[in-house]
Backbone as CSV, one residue per row, in Angstrom:
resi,resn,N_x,N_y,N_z,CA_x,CA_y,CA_z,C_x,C_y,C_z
1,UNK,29.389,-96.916,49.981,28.897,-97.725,48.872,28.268,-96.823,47.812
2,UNK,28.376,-96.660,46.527,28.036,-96.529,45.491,26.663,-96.431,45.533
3,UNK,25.757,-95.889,46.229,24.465,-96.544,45.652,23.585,-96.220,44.638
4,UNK,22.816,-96.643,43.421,22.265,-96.228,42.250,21.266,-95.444,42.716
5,UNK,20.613,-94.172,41.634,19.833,-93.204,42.087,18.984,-93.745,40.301
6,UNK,17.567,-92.681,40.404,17.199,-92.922,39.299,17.515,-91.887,38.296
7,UNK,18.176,-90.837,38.703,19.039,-90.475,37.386,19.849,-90.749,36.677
8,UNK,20.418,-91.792,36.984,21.622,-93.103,36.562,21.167,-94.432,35.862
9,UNK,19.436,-94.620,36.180,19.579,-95.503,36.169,18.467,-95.886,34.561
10,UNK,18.776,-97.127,34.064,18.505,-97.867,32.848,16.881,-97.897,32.698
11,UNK,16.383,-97.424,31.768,14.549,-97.921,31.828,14.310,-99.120,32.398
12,UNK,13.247,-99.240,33.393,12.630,-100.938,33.248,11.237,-100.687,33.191
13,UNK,10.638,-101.675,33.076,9.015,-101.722,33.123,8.453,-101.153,34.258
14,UNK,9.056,-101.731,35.293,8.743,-101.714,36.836,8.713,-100.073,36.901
15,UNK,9.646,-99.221,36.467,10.125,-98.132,36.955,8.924,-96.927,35.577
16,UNK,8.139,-97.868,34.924,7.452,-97.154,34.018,6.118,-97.134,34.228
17,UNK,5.448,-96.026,34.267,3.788,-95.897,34.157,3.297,-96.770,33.115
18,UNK,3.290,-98.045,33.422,2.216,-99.038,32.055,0.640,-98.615,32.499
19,UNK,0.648,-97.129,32.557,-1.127,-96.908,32.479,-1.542,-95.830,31.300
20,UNK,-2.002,-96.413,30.539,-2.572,-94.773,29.801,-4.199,-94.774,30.288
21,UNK,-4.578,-93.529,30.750,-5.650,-92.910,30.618,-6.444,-91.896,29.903
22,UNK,-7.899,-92.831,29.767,-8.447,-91.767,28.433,-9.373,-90.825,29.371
23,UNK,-9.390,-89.190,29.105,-10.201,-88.631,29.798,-11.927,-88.816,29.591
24,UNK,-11.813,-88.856,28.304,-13.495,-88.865,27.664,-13.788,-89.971,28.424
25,UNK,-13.572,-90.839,29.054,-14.716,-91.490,30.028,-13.851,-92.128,31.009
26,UNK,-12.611,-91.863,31.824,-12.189,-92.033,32.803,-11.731,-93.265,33.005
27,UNK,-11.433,-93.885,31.919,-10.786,-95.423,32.183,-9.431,-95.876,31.425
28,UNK,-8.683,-96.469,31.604,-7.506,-96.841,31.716,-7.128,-98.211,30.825
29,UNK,-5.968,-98.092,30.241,-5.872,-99.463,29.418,-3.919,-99.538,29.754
30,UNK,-3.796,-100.448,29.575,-2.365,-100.586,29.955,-1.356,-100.241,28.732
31,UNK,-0.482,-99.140,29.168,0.363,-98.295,27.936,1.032,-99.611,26.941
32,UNK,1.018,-100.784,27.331,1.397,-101.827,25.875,-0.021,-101.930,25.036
33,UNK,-0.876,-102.357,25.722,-2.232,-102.649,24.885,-2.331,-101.619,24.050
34,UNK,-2.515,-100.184,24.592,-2.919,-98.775,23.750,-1.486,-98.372,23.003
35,UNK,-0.237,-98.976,22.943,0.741,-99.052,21.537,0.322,-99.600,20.732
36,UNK,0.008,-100.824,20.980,-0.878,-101.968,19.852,-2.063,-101.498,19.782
37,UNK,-2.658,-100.948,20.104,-3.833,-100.339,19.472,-4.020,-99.118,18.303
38,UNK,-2.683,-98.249,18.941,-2.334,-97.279,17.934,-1.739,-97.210,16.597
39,UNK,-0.681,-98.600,17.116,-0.077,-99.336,15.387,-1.102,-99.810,14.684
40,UNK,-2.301,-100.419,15.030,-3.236,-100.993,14.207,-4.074,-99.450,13.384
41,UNK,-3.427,-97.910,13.265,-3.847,-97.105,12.984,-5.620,-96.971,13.660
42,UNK,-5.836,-97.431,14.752,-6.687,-96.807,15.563,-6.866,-95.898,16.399
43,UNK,-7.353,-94.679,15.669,-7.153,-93.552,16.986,-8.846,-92.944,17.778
44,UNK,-9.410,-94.374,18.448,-10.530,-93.868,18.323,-10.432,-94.390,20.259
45,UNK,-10.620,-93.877,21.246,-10.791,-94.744,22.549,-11.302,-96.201,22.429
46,UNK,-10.608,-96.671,23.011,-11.034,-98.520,23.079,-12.084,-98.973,23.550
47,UNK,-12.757,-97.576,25.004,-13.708,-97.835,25.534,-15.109,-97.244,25.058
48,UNK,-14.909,-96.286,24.991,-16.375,-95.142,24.654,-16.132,-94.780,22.986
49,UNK,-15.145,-95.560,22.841,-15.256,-94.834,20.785,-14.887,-93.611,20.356
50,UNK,-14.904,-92.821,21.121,-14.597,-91.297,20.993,-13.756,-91.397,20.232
51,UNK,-13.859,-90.930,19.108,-12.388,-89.898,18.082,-11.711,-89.205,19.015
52,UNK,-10.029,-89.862,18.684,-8.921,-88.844,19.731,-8.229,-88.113,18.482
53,UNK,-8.271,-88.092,17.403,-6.960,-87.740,16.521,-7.606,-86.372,15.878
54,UNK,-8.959,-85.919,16.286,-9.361,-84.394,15.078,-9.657,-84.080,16.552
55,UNK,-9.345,-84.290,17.420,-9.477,-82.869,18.984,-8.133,-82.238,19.110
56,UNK,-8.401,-80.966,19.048,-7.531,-79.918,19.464,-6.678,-80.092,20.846
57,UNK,-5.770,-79.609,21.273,-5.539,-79.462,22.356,-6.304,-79.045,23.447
58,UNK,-7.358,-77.585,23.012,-8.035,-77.549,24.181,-9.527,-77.732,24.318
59,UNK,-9.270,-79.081,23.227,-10.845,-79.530,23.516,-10.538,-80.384,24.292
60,UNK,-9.083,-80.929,24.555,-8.302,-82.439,25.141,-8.721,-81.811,26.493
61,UNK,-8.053,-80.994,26.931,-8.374,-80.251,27.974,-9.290,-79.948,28.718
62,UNK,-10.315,-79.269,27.853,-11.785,-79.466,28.404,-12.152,-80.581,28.650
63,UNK,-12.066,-81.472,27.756,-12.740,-82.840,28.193,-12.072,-83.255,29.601
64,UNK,-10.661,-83.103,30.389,-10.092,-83.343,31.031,-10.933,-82.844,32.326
65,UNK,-10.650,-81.187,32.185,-11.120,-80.862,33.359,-13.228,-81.148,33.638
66,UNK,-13.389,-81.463,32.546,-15.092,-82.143,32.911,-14.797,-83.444,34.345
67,UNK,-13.729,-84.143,34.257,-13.327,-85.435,34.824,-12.709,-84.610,35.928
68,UNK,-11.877,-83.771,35.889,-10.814,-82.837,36.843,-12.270,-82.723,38.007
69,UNK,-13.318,-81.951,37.320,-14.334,-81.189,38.444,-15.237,-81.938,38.566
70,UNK,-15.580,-83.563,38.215,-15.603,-84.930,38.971,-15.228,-85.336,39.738
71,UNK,-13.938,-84.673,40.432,-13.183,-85.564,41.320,-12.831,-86.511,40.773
72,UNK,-12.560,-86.949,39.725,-11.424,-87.909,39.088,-10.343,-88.010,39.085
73,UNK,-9.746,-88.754,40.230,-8.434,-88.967,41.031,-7.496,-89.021,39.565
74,UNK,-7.691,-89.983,38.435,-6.454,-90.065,37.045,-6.863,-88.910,36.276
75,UNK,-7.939,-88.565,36.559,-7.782,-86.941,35.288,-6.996,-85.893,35.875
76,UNK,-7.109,-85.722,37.626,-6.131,-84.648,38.407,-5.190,-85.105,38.325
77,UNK,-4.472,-86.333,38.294,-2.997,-86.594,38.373,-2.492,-86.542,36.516
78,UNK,-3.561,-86.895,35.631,-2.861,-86.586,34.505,-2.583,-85.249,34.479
79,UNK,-3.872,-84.388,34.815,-3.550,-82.931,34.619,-2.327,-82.724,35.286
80,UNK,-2.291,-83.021,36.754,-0.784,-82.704,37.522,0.501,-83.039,36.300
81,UNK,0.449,-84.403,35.695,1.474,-84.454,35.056,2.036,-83.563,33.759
82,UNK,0.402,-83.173,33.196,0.626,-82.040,32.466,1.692,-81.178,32.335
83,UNK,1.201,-80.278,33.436,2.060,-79.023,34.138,3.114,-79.031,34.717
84,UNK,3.543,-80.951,35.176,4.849,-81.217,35.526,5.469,-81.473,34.681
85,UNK,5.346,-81.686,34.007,6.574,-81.692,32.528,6.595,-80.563,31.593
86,UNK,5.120,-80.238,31.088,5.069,-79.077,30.418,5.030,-78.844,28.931
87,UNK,4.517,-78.455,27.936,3.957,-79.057,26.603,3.750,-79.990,25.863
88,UNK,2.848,-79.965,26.914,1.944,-81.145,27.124,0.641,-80.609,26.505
89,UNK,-0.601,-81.183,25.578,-1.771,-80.218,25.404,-1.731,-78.595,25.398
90,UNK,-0.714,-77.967,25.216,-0.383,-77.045,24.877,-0.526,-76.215,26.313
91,UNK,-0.253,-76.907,27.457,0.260,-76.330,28.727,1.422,-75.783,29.080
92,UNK,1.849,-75.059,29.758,3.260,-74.097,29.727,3.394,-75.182,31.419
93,UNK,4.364,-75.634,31.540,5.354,-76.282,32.550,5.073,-75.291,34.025
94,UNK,4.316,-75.375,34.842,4.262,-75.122,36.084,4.158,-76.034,37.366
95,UNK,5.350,-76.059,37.862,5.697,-76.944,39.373,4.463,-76.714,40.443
96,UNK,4.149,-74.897,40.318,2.931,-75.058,41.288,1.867,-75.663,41.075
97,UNK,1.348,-75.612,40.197,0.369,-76.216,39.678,-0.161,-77.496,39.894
98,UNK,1.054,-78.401,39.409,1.334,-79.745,39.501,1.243,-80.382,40.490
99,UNK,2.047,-80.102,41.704,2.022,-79.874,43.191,0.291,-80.087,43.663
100,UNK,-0.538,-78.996,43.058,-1.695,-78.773,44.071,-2.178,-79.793,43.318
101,UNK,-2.258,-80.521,42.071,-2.982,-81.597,41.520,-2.354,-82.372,42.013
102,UNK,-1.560,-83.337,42.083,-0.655,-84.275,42.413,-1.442,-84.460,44.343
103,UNK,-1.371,-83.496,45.154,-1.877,-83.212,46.255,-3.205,-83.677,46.323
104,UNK,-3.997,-83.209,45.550,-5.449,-83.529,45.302,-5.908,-85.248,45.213
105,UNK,-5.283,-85.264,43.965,-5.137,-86.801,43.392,-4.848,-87.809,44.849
106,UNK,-3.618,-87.411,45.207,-3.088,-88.534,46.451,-4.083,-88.011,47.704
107,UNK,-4.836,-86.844,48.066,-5.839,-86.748,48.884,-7.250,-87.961,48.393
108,UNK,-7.546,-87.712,47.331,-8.211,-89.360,46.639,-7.779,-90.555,46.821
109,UNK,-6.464,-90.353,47.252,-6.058,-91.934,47.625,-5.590,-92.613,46.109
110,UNK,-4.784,-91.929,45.617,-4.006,-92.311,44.501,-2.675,-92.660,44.737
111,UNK,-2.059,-93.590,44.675,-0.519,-94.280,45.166,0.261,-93.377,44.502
112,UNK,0.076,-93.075,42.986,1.142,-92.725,42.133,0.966,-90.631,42.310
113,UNK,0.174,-90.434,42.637,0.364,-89.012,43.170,0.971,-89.175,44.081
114,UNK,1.070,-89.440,45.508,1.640,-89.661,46.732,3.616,-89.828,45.883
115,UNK,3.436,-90.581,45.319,4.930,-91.134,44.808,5.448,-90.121,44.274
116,UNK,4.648,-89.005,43.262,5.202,-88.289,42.865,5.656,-86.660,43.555
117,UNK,4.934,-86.899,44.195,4.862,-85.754,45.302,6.228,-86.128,45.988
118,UNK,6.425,-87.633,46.658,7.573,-87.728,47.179,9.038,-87.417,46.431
119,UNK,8.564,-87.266,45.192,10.038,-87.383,44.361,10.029,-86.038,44.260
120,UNK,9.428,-84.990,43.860,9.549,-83.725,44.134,10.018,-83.398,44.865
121,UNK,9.506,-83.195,46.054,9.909,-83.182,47.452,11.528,-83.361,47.798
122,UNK,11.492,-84.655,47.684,12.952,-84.770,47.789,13.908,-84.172,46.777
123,UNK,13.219,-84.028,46.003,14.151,-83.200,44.905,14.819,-81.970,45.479
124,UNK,13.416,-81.137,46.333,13.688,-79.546,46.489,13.964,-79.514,48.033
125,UNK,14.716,-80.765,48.658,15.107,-80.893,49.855,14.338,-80.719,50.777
126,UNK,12.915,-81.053,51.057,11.985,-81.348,51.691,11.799,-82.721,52.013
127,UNK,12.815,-82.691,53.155,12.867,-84.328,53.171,11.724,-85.608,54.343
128,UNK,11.514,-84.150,55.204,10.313,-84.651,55.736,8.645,-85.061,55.095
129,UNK,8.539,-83.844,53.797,7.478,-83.923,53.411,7.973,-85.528,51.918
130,UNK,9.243,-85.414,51.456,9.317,-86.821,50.828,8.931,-88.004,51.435
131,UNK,9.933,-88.006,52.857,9.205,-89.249,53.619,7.837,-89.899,53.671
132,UNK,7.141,-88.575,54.066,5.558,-89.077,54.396,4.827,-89.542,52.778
133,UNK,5.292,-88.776,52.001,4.771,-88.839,50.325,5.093,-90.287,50.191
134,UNK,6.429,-90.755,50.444,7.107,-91.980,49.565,6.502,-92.851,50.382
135,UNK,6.249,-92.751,51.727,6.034,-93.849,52.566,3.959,-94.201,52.313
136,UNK,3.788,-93.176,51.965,2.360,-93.099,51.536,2.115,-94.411,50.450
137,UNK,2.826,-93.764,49.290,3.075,-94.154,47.793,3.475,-95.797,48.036
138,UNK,4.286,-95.837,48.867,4.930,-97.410,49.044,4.081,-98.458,49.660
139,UNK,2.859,-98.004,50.444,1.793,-98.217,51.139,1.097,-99.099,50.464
140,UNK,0.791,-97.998,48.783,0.132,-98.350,47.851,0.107,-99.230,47.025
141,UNK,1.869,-99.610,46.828,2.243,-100.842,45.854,3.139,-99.965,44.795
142,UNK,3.315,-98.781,45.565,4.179,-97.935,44.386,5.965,-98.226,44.669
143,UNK,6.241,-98.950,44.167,7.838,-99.699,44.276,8.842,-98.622,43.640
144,UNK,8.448,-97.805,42.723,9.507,-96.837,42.828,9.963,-95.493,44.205
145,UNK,8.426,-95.909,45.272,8.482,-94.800,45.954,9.482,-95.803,47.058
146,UNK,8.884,-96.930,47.100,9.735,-97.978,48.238,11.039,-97.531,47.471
147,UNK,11.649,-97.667,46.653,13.190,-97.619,46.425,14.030,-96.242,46.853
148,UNK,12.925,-95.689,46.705,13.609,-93.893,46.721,13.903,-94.239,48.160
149,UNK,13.083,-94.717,48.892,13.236,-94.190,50.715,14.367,-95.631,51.361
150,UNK,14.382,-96.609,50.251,15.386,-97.239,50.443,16.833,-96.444,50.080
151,UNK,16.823,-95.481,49.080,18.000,-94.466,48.897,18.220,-93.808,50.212
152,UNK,17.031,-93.331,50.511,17.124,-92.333,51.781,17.714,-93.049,52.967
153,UNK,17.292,-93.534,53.432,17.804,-95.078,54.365,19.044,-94.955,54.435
154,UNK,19.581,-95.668,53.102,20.908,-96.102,52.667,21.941,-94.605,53.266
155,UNK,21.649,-93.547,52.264,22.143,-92.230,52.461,22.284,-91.799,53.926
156,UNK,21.137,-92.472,54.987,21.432,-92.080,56.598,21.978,-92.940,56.785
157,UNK,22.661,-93.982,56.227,23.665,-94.662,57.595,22.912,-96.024,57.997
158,UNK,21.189,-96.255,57.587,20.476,-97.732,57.827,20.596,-98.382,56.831
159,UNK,21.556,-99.133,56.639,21.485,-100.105,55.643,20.505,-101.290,55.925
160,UNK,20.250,-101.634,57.166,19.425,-102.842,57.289,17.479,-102.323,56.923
161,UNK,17.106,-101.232,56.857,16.152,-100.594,56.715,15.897,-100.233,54.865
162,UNK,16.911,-99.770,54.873,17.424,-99.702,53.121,17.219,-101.188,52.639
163,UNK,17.737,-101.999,52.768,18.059,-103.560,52.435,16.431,-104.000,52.223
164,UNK,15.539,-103.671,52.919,14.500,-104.646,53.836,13.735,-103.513,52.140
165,UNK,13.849,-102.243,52.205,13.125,-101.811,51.236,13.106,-102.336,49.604
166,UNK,14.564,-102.050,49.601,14.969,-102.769,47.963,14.444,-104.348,47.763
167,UNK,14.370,-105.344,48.747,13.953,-106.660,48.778,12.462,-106.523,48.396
168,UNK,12.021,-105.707,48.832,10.922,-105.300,48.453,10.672,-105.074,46.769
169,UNK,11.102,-103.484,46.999,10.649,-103.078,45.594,11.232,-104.183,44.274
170,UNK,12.402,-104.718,44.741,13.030,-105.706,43.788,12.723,-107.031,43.320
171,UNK,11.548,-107.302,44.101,10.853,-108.167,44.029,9.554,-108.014,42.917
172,UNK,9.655,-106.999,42.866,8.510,-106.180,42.150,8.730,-106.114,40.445
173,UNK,9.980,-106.510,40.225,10.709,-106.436,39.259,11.523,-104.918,38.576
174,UNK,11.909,-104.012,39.929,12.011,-103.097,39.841,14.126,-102.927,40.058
175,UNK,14.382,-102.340,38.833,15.781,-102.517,38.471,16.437,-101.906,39.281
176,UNK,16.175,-100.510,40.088,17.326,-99.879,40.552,17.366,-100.452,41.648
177,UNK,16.568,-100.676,42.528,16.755,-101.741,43.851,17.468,-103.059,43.559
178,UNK,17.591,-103.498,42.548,17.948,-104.684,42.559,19.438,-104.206,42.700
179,UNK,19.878,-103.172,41.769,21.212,-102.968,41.177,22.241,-102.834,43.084
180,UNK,21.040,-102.160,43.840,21.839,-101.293,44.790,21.925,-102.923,46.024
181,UNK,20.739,-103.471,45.816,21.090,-104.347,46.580,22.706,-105.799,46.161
182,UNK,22.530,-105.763,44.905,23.933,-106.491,44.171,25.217,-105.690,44.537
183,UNK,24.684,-104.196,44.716,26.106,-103.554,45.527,26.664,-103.974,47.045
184,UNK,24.794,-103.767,47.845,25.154,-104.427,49.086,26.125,-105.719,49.302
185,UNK,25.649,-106.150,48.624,25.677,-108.281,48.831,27.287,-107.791,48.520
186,UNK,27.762,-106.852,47.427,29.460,-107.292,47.773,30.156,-105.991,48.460
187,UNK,29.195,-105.660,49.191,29.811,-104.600,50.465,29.556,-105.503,52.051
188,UNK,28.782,-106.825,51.802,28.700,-107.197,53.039,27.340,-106.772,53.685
189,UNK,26.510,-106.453,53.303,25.314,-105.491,53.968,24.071,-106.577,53.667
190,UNK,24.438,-107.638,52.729,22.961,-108.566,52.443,23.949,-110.072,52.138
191,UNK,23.289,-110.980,52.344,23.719,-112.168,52.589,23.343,-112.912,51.028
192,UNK,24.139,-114.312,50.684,23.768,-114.959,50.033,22.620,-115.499,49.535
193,UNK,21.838,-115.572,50.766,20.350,-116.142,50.324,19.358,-115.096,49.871
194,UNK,19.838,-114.128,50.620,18.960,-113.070,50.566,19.515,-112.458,49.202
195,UNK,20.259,-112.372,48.827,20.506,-111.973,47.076,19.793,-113.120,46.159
196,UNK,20.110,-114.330,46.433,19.820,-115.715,45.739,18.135,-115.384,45.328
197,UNK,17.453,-115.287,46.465,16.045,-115.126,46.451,15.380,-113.838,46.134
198,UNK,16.125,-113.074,46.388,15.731,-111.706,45.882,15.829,-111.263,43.998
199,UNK,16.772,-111.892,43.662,17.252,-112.241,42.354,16.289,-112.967,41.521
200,UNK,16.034,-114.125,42.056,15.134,-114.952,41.876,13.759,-114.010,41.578
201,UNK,13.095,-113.500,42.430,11.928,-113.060,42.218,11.688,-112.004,41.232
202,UNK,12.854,-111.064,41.305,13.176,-109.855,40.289,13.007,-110.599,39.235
203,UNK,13.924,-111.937,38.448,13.583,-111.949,37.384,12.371,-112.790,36.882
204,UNK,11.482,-113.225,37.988,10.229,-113.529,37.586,9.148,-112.754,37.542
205,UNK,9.965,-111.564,38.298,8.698,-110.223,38.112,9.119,-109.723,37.143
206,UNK,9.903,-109.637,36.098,10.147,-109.309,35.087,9.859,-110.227,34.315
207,UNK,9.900,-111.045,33.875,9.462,-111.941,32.970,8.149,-112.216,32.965
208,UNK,6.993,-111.931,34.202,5.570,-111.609,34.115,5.458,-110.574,33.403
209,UNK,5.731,-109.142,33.787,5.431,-107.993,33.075,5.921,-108.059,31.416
210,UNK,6.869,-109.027,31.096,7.143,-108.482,29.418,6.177,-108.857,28.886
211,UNK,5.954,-108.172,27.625,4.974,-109.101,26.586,5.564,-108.493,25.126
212,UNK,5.234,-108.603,24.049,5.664,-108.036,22.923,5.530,-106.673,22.477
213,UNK,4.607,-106.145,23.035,3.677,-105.146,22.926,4.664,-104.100,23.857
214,UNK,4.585,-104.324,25.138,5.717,-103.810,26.028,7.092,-103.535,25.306
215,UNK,7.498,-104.668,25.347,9.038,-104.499,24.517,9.132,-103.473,23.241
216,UNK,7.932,-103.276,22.457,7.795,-102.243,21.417,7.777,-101.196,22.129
217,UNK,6.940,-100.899,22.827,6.964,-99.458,23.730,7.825,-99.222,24.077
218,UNK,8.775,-99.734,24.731,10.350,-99.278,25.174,11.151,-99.242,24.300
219,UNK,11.080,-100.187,23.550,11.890,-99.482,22.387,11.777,-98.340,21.674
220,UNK,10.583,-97.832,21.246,10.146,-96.920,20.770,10.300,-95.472,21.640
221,UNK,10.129,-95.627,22.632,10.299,-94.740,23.889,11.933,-93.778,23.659
């Protein structure tokens, strides 16, 4: 069977970080709200007021790692994301780096470090250390990590283990599970009801998460 991976696969909400975090005081607004906040030409934090638009890169930074050497589980995983992508705040792209933040963060008990750790992982064929990451992450409510290990599943030969995952994450309103389970249902591997209802919920978990604000962000994206 064909099954969809997320390098194939179409943006959805589900499959997107709707979190932005501000470092200057460690709190979080949901990445549609802080689009609409930014079109209204506001570049000031929503919470603490802070001016974001006359800081340098490595005042961004400093302010970061003040939160970093807090133990601030979203300032280590932003920093991780930093260095995982890479000019970013005027950071140069380092995997190690990223790794030991990402590590840190999900030692805090962060879902979306754990998740990302698993996708690494499996990236660089560490498939034991993906498992424990994704299965961590999925623990958490992180539905892209449930889908990955529903790939993994699928890829060994358990489709009924795979199946049980995507019902999951797809419920969540999360697209690539849905796609792979619509493959199942006409390979024989998931039943009528169980598509009927699984379908069902996908597009009411999608139709919770849109809002206008959202739909601008992805477009814009």
């Amino acid at each position: 069977m064909p099954i969809y991976d997320y390098a194939e696969a179409n943006e959805d909400l589900a499959g997107e970080d709707m979190e932005k975090y501000y470092p200057c005081c460690g709190k979080s607004i949901c990445a549609g709200c802080e689009f609409s906040f930014n079109k209204a030409d506001n570049d000031k934090c929503p919470f603490c007021n802070s001016d974001r638009a006359d800081k340098t890169d490595e005042e961004m930074v400093a302010e970061m790692m003040k939160r970093v050497e807090a133990n601030d589980a979203g300032a280590i995983f932003q920093l991780g994301n930093n260095y995982h992508h890479g000019h970013q705040l005027g950071l140069q792209q380092d995997h190690t780096k990223a790794m030991d933040l990402y590590a840190r963060a999900a030692e805090l008990g962060l879902g979306k470090a754990h998740c990302n750790l698993g996708l690494l992982y499996h990236e660089w064929g560490n498939m034991k250390k993906a498992k424990f990451h994704l299965e961590a992450g999925a623990m958490s409510g992180q539905e892209v990590a449930r889908s990955k290990l529903g790939l993994m599943e699928a890829k060994s030969g358990n489709m009924k283990r795979a199946v049980k995952h995507w019902k999951i994450a797809a419920s969540a309103g999360n697209f690539t599970p849905m796609h792979n389970l619509l493959l199942a249902f006409k390979g024989g591997s998931v039943s009528r009801d169980e598509i009927d209802s699984t379908l069902t919920a996908y597009n009411n978990a999608c139709a919770e998460m849109r809002s206008d604000a959202r739909d601008a962000l992805m477009d814009n994206n």
